[in-house]
C-alpha positions in Angstrom: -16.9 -8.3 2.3 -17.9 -11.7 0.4 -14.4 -12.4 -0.7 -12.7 -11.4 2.9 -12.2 -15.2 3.6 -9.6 -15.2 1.0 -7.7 -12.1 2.1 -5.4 -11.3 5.2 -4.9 -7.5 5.0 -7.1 -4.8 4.3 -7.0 -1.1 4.8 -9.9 0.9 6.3 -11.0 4.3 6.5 -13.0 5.2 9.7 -14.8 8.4 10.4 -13.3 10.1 13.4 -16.5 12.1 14.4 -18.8 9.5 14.5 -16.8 6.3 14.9 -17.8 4.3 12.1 -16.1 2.8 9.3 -16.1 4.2 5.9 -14.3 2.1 3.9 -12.6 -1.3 3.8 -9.8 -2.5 0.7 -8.7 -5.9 1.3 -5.9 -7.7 0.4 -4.0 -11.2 -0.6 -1.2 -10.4 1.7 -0.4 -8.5 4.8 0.7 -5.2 4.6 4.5 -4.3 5.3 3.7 -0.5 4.4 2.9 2.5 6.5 -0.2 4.2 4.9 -0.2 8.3 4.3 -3.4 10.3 4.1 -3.1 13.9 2.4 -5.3 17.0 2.8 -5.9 16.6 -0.8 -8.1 13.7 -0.1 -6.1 10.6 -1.3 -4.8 8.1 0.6 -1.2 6.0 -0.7 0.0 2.8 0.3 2.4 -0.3 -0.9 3.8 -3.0 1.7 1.5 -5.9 -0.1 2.9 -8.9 -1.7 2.0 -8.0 -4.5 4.5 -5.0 -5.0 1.5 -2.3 -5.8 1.7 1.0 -4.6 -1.5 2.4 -4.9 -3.6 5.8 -4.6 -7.2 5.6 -3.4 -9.9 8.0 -3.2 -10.3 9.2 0.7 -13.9 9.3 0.8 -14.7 6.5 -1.0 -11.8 3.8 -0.7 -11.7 3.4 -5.0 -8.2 2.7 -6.2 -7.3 5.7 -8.2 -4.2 4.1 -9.9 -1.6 1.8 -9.1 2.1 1.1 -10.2 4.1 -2.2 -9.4 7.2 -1.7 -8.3 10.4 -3.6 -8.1 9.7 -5.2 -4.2 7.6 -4.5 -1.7 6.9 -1.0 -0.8 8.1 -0.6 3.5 8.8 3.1 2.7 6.6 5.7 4.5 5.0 7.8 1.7 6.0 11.5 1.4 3.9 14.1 -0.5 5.7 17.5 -1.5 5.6 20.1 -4.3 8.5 21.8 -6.5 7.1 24.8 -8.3 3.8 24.6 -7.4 3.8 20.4 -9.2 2.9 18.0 -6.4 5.1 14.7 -5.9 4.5 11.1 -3.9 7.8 9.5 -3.0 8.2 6.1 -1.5 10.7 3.5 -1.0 10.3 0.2 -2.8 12.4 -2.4 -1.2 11.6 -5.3 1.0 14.5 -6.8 3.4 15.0 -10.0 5.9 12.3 -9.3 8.0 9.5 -8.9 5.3 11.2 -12.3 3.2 10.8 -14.0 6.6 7.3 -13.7 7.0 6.7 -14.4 3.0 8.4 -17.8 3.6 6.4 -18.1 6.5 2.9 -17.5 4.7 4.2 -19.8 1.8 4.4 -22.3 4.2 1.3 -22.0 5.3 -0.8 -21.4 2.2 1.2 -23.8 0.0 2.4 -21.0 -2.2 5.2 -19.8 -4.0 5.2 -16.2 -3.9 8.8 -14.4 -4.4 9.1 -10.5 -3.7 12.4 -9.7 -4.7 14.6 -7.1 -2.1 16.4 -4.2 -3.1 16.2 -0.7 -2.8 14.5 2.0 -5.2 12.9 5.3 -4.5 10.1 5.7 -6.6 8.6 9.8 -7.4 5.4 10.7 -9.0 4.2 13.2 -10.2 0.4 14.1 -9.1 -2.1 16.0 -11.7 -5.1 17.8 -11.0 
């Protein structure tokens, strides 16, 4: 990727079968959040600095949508349905551990970045 020099995180699909990589997403910041692949072929994650969660295509990495939410997302994505209506919910909320390593990057890069902590469960609500 021509910009990966900039980035310290990235998320990649790889092809089990073969043992190649499909698809790489990079990112600003390191990733705090677990990542959760559906059958429905999308793939959710949060965890970045940048308080996204975000939906991507399975097969071909594109960011679908994405929401900001209040902190950083360390929640593990969970997918279920209510009356045939499919839902995502994760937990937005980073603590000590996560702030640490912030601090520790701002250090290092000579930034200022400030994800706030706290504690929301965010739902959505998935459409065809």
């Amino acid at each position: 990727h021509p910009d990966a020099a900039n980035h310290i995180g990235e998320l990649q699909a790889w092809n089990l079968a073969t043992g190649e990589e499909v698809w790489t997403s990079h990112f600003k910041s390191h990733n705090w959040g677990p990542v959760l692949a559906t059958a429905g072929g999308l793939v959710f994650m949060g965890g970045t600095n940048d308080r996204f969660f975000r939906a991507f295509d399975a097969t071909t990495g594109e960011v679908l949508w994405k929401q900001r939410t209040n902190s950083g997302v360390t929640g593990v994505p969970t997918s279920y349905a209510v009356d045939n209506n499919q839902y995502v919910a994760v937990l937005s909320g980073w603590g000590v551990d996560a702030e640490r390593k912030q601090e520790m990057l701002n250090a290092h890069y000579g930034t200022s970045t400030h994800v706030p902590q706290g504690g929301v469960l965010w739902v959505f609500s998935l459409r065809d």
